[in-house]
ZATIFI-598928 format. One line per field, with one value per atom (N, C-alpha, C): residue number from 1; x, y, z; atom name; residue in three letters. Coordinates in Angstrom, 1 decimal, always signed. Layout:
REM ZATIFI-598928
nr: [NUM;...];
px: [X;...];
py: [Y;...];
pz: [Z;...];
atom: [CA;...];
rest: [ALA;...];
***
This chain:
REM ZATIFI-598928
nr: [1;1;1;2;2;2;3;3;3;4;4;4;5;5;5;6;6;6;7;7;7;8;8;8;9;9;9;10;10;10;11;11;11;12;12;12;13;13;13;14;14;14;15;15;15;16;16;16;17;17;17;18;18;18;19;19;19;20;20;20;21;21;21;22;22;22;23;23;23;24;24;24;25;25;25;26;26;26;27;27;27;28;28;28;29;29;29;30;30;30;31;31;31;32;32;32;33;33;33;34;34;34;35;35;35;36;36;36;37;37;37;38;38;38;39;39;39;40;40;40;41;41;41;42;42;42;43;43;43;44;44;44;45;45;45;46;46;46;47;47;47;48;48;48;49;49;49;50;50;50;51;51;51;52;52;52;53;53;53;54;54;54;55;55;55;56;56;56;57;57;57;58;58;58;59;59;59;60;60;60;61;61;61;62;62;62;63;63;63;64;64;64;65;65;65;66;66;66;67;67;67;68;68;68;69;69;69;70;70;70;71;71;71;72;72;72;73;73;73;74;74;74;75;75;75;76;76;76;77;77;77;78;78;78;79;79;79;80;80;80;81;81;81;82;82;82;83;83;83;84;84;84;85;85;85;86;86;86;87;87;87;88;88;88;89;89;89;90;90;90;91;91;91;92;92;92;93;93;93;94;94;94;95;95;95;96;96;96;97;97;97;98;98;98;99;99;99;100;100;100;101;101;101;102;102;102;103;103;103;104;104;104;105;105;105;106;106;106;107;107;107;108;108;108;109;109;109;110;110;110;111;111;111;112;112;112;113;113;113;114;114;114];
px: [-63.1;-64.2;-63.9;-63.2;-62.9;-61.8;-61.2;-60.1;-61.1;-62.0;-62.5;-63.0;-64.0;-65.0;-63.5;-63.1;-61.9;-61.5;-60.9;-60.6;-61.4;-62.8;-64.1;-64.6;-64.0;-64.4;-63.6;-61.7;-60.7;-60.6;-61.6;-61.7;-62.3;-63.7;-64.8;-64.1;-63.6;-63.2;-62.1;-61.1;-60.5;-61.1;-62.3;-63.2;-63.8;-64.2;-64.9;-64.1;-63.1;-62.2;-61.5;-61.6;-60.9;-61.8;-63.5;-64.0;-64.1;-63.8;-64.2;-63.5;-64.6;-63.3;-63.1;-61.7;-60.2;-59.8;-61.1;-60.6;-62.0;-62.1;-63.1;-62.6;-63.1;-63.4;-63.6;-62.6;-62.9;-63.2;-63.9;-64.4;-64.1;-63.7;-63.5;-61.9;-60.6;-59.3;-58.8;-59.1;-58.5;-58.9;-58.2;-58.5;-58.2;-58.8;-58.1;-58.2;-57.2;-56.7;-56.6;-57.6;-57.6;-57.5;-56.6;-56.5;-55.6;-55.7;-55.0;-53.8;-52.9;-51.5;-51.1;-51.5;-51.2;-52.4;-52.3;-53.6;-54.0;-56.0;-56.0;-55.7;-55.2;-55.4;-56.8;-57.1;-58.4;-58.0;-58.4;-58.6;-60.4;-60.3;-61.5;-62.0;-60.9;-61.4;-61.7;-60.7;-61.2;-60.3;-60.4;-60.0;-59.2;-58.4;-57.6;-57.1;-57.0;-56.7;-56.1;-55.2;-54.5;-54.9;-55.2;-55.4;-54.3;-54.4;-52.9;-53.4;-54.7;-55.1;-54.2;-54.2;-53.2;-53.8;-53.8;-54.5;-53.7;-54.4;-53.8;-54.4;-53.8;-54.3;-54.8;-56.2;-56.8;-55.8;-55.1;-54.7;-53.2;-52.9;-51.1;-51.2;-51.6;-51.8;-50.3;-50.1;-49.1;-47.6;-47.7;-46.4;-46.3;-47.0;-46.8;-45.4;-44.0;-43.4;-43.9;-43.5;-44.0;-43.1;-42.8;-42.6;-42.4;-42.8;-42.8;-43.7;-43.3;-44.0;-45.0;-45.8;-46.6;-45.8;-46.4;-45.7;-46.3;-45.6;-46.0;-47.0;-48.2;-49.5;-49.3;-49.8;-49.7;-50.2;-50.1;-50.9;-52.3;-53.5;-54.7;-54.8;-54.1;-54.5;-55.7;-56.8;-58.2;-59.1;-59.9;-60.9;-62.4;-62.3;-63.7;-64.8;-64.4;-65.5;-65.6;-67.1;-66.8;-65.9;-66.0;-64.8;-63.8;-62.7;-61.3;-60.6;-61.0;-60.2;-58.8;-58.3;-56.8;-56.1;-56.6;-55.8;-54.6;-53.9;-52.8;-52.9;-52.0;-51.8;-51.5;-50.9;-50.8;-51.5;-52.9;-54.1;-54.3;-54.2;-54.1;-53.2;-51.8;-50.4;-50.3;-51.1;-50.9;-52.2;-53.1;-54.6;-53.7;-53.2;-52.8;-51.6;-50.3;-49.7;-50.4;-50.9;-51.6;-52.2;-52.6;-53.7;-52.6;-51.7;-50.4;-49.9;-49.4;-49.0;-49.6;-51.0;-52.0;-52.6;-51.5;-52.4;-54.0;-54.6;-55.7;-56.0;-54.5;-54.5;-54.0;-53.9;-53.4;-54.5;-54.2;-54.8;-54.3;-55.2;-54.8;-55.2;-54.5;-55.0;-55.0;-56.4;-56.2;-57.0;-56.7;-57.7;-59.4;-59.2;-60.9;-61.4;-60.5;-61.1;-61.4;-62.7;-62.9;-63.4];
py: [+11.1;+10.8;+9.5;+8.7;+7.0;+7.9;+8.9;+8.8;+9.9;+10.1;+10.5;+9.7;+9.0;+8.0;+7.0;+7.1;+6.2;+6.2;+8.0;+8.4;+8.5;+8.7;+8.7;+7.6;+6.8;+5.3;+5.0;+5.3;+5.1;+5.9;+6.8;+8.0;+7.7;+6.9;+6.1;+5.1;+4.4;+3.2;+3.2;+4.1;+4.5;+4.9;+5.8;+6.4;+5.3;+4.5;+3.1;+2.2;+1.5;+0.9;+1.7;+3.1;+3.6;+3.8;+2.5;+3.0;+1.9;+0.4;-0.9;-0.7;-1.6;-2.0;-3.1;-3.3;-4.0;-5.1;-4.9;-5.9;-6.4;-7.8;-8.0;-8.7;-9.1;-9.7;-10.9;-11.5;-13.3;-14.0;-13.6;-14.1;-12.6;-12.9;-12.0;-11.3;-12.4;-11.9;-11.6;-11.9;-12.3;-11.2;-10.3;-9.8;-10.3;-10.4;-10.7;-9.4;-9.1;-8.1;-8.0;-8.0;-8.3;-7.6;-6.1;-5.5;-5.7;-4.6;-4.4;-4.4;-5.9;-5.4;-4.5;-4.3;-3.1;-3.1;-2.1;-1.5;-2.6;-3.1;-4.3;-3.8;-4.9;-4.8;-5.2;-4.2;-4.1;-4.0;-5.0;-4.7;-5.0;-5.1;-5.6;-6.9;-8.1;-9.1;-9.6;-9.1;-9.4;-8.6;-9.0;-7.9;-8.9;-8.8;-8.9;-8.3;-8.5;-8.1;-9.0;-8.4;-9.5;-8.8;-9.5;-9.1;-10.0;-9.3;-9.7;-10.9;-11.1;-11.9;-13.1;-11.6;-11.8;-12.0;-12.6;-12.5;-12.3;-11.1;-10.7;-11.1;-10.7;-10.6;-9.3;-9.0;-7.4;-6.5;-7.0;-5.9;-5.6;-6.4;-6.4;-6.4;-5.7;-5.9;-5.3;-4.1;-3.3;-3.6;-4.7;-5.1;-6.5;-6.9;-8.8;-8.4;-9.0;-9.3;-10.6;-10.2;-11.5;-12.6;-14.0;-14.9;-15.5;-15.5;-16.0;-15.4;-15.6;-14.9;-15.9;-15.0;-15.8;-16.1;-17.4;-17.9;-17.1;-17.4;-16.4;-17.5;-17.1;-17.2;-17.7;-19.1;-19.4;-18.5;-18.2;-17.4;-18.7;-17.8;-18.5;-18.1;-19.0;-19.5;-19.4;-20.3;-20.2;-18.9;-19.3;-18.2;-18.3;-19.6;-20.1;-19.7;-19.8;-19.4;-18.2;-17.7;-16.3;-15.7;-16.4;-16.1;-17.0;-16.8;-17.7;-16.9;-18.2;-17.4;-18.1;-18.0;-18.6;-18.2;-19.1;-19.3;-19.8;-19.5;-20.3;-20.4;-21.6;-22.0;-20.6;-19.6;-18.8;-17.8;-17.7;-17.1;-18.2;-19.2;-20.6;-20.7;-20.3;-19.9;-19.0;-18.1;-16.6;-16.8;-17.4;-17.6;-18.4;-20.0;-20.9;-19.9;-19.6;-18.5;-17.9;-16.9;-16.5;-16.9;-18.0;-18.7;-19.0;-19.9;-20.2;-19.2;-18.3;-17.0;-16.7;-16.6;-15.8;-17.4;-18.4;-19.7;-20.3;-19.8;-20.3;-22.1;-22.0;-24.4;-24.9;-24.4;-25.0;-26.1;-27.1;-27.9;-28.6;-28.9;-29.3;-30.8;-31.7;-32.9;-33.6;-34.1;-34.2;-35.5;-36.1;-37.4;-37.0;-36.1;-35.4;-35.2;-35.6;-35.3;-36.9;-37.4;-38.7;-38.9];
pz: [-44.2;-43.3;-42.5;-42.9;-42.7;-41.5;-41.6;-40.2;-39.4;-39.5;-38.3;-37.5;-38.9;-37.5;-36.9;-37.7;-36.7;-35.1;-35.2;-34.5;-33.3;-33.9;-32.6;-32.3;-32.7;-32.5;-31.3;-31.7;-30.7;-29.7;-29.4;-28.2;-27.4;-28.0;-27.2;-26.6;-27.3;-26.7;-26.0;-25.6;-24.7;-23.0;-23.9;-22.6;-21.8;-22.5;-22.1;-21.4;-21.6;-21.2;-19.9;-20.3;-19.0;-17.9;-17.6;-16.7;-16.3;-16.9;-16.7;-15.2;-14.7;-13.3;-13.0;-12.6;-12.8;-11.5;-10.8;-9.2;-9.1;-8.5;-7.9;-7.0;-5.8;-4.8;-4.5;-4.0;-4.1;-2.4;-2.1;-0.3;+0.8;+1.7;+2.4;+1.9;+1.7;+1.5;+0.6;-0.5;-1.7;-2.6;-3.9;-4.7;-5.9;-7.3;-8.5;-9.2;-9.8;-10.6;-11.6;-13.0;-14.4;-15.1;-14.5;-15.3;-17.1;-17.7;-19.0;-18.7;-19.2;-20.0;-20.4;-21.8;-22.5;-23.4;-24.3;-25.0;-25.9;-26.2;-26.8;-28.2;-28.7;-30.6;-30.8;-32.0;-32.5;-34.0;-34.9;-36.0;-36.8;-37.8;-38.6;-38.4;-37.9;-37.9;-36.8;-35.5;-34.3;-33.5;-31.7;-30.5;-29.9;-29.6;-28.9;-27.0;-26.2;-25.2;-24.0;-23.5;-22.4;-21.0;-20.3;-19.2;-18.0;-16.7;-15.6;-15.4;-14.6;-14.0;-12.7;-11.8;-10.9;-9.3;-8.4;-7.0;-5.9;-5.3;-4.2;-3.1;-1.8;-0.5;-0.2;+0.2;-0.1;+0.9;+1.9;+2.8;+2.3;+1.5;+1.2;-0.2;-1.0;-2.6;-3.2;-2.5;-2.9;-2.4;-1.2;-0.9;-0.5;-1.7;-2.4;-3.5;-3.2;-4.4;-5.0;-6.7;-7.3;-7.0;-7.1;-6.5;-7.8;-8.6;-10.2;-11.1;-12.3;-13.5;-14.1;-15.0;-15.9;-17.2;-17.5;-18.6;-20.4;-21.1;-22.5;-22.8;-23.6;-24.2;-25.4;-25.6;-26.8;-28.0;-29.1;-30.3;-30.7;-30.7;-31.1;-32.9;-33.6;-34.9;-35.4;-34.8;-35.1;-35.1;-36.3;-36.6;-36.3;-35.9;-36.7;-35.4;-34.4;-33.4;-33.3;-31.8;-31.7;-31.0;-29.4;-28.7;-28.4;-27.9;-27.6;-26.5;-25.5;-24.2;-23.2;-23.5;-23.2;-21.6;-20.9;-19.5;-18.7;-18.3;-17.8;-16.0;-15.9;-14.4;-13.6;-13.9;-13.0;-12.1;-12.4;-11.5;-10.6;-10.6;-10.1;-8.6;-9.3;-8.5;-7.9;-8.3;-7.4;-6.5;-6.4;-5.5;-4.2;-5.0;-3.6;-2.9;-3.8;-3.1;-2.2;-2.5;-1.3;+0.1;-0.3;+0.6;+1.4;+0.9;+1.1;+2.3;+2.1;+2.9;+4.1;+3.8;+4.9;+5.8;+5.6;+6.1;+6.3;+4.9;+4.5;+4.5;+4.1;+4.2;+4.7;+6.2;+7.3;+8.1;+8.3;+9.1;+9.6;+11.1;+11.8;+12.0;+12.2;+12.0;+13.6;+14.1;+15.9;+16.1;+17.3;+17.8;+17.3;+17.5;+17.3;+16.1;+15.2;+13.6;+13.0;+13.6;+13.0;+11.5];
atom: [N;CA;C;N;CA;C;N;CA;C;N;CA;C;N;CA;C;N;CA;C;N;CA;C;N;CA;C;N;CA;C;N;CA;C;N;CA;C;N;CA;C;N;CA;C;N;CA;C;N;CA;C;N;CA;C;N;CA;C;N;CA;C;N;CA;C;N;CA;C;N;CA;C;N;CA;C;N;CA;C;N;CA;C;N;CA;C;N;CA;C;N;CA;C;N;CA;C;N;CA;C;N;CA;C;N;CA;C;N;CA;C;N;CA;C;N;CA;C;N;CA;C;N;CA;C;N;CA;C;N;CA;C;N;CA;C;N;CA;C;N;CA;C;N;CA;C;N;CA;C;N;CA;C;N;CA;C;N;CA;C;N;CA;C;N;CA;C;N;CA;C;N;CA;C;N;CA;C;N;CA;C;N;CA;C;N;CA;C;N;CA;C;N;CA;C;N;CA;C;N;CA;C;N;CA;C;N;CA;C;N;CA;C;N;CA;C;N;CA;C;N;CA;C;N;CA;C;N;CA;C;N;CA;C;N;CA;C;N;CA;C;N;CA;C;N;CA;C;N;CA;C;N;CA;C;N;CA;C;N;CA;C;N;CA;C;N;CA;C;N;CA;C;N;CA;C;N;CA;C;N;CA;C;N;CA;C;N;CA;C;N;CA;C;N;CA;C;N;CA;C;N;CA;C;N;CA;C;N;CA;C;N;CA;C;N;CA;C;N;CA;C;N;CA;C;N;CA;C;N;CA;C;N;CA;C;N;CA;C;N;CA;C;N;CA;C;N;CA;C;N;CA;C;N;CA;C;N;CA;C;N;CA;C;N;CA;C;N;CA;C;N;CA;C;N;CA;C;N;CA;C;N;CA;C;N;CA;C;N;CA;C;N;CA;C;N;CA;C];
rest: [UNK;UNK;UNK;UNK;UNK;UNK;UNK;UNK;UNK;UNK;UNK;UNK;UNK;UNK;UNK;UNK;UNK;UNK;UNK;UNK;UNK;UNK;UNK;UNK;UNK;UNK;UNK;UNK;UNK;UNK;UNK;UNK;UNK;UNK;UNK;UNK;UNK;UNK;UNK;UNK;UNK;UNK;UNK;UNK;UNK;UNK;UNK;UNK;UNK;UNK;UNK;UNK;UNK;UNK;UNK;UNK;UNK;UNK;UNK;UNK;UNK;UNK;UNK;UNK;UNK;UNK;UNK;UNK;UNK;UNK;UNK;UNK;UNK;UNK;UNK;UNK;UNK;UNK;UNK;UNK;UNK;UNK;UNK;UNK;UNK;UNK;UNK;UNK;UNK;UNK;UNK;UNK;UNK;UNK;UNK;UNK;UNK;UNK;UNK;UNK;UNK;UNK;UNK;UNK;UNK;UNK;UNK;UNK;UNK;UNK;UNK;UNK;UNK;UNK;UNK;UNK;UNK;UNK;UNK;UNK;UNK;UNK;UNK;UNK;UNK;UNK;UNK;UNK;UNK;UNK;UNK;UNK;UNK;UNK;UNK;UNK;UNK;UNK;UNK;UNK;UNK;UNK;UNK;UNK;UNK;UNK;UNK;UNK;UNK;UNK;UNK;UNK;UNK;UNK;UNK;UNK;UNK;UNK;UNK;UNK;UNK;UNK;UNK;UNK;UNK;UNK;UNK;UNK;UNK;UNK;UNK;UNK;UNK;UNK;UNK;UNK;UNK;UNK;UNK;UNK;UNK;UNK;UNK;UNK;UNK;UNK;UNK;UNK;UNK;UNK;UNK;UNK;UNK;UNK;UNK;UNK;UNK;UNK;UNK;UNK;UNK;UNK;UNK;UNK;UNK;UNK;UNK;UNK;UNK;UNK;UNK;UNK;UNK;UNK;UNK;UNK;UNK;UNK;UNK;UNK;UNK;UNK;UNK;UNK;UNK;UNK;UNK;UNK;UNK;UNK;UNK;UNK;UNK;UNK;UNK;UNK;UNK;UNK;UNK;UNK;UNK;UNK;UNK;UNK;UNK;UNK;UNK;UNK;UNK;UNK;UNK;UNK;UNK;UNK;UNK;UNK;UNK;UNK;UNK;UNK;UNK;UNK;UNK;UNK;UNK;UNK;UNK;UNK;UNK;UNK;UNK;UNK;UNK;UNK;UNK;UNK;UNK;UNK;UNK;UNK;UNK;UNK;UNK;UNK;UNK;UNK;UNK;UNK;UNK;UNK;UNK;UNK;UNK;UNK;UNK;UNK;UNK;UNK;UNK;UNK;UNK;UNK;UNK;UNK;UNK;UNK;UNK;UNK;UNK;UNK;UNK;UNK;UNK;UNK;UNK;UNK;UNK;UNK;UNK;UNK;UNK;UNK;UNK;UNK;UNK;UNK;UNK;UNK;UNK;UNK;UNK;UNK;UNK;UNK;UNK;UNK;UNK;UNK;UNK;UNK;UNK;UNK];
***
């Protein structure tokens, strides 16, 4: 009985996950991309899941090379709260990147800028 409901537990939750959506929209240019790494771990005590958390330019998503990687994730030890959410500089890096690229932080500096 215990490997059914299992099984229809991990069916749902496949089906579910396979409808989240994976991009949102950051102003007019910019996309972030949070999709799934790979499949979350799920046990009894807690979930797990990694997401990319990567930013693109909405018109060139598919022909941005990466430029650098994300760095590895520390392991969270702690039990004691409910959630624990672990960020790194690289959504950071891949946003100004961009901005970077499409000259979002260009300025110009003139007699007229008092």
């Amino acid at each position: 009985m215990c490997g059914i409901i299992q099984d229809l537990i991990d069916k749902n939750v496949q089906e579910s996950l396979s409808t989240i959506k994976v991009e949102v929209q950051l102003g007019e240019f910019l996309t972030l991309d949070y999709r799934l790494l790979a499949a979350p771990t799920v046990t009894s005590e807690y979930y797990e899941a990694d997401l990319k958390g990567e930013i693109f330019w909405k018109s060139d998503k598919f022909l941005t090379k990466k430029t650098f990687s994300p760095p590895a994730m520390a392991t969270i030890t702690d039990n004691k709260k409910m959630v624990y959410i672990t960020l790194s500089e690289y959504i950071f890096n891949t946003m100004t990147y961009q901005a970077h690229k499409h000259n979002m932080l260009v300025f110009n500096l003139t007699s007229q800028n008092n």
